[in-house]
C-alpha positions, -999 to +999 in steps of 0.1 A: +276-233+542+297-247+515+330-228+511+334-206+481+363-199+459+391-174+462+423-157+451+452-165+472+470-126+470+503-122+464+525-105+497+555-093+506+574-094+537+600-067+547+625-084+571+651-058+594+681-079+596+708-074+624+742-080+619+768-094+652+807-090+646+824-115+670+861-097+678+891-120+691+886-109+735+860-107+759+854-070+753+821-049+748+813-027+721+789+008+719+768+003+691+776+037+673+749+036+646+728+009+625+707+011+598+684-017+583+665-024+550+640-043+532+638-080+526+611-090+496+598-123+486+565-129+463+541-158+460+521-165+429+493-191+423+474-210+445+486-240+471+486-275+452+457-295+453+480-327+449+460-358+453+477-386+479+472-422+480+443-431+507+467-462+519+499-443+514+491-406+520+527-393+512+530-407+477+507-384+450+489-403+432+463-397+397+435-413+399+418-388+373+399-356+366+372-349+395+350-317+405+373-301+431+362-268+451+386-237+461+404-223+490+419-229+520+388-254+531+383-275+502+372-304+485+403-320+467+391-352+450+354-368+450+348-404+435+329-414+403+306-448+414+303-471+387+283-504+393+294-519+357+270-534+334+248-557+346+219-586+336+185-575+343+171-600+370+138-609+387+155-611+419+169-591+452+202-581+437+234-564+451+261-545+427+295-529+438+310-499+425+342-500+405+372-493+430+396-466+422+418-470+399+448-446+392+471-438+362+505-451+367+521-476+391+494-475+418+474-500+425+435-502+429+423-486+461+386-486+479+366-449+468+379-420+487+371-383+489+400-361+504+395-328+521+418-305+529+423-274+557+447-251+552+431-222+574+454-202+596+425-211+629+404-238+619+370-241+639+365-277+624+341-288+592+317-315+582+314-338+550+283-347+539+265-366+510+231-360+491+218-381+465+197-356+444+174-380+424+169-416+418+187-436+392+172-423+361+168-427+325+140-404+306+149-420+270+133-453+281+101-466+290+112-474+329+128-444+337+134-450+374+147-480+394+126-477+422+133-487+452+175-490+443+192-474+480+234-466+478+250-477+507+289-469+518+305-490+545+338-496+558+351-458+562+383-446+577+408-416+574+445-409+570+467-385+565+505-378+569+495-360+608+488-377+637+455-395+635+447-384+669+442-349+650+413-370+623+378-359+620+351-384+636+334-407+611+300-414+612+284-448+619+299-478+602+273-482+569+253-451+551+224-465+538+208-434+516+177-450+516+161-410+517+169-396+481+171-358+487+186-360+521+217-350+533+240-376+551+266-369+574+302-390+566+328-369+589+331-344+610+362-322+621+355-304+656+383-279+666+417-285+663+410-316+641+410-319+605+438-293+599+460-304+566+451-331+545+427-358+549+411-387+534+380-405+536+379-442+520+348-466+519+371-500+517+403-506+513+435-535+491+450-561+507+484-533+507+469-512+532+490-511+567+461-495+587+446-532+595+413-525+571+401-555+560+406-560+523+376-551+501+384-558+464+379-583+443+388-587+405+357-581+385+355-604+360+334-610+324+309-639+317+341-656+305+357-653+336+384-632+320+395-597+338+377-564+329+401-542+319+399-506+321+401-481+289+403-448+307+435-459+330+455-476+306+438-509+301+445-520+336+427-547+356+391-532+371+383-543+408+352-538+426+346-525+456+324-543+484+323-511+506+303-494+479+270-511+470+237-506+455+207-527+461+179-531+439+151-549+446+133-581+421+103-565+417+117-532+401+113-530+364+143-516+348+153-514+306+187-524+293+200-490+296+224-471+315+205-451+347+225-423+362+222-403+390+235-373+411+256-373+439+265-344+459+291-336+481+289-314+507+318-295+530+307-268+553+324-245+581+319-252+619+303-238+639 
């Protein structure tokens, strides 16, 4: 069941607080009375939802705006997969997604989604993806590109805990070659997945988790560097972990084709 929002309550907690007198000889004392009284403190707001580097999980990085759900099991961050504009071909083709890119000083990263578990006895979760229609366009005469399958390779986790606490990843590539289908990425059994987590399809050349290095400048017809608009003109990457295939006999219009991507965390058991 995906995890709905809710309010954190604000609490108090009354503390008795006992008092020793230390006296100058090895003598004992009859308490001859005590008395005790309250101690207050008061939370407000919810716990962060900072977002972390995948490849440096104790720096927080901002790679953006991004759907985000509620609670003490949540969804944090989710990635936007953007295969560029591309020349219509006649042949098998295969495009890769933008990587990450982030305002500031950080540096291009592979696509991540980071879940979090804050619960006080956490029976584990699962992450999983749907795809809810095909690439699509209704303003043109070719509205689908049929036969086009996402595929996400090259996934790993890390956190600031011990990575003998992560949630199991599933198989090495997800093709979603069943639009409408829900695909398993990671799953926490319990007494894993507690705290922070990310999930990365890819990874830079900076990473010190031995991933092999997945990005690539992406380059114009020129063979000068796309830069970005949204994160302050900066260099655009892509991302070899995150591909779409599309096959030569499809017929598609020179337009832009969207689709939907859903991302699924649910309770265990």
């Amino acid at each position: 069941m995906r995890k709905k929002s809710k309010l954190v309550p604000s609490f108090i907690l009354s503390l008795a607080v006992a008092f020793l007198v230390a006296g100058s000889g090895p003598y004992a004392y009859a308490e001859t009375g005590s008395i005790s009284g309250p101690g207050t403190i008061k939370f407000e707001g919810e716990y962060p939802q900072n977002i972390v580097d995948p490849e440096k999980p104790g720096e927080i990085v901002d790679p953006g705006e991004s759907p985000k759900l509620e609670g003490d099991l949540r969804i944090d961050f989710v990635p936007k997969f953007d295969f560029y504009q591309n020349k219509i071909s006649d042949k098998d083709e295969v495009y890769y997604a933008n990587a990450q890119n982030f305002f500031g000083a950080t540096k291009p990263r592979g696509n991540f989604v980071q879940v979090t578990d804050l619960r006080q006895k956490p029976t584990g979760w699962t992450l999983q993806l749907r795809q809810e229609m095909q690439f699509t366009n209704n303003d043109t005469k070719h509205k689908e590109i049929k036969g086009a399958m996402l595929s996400l390779d090259k996934s790993w986790v890390n956190s600031t805990k011990n990575l003998s606490e992560a949630p199991q990843l599933s198989k090495e590539i997800i093709n979603i070659d069943n639009v409408g289908a829900s695909y398993n990425l990671a799953q926490a059994s319990s007494g894993q997945g507690s705290g922070t987590w990310t999930i990365s399809f890819g990874a830079s050349e900076e990473n010190n988790s031995n991933q092999k290095n997945t990005l690539e400048p992406r380059l114009d017809k020129e063979g000068q560097a796309v830069l970005d608009p949204i994160f302050d003109q900066k260099p655009v990457y892509q991302n070899k972990a995150i591909s779409l295939s599309i096959p030569g006999t499809t017929l598609v219009d020179p337009v832009p084709y969207t689709t939907v991507l859903t991302w699924i965390l649910a309770e265990l058991p």
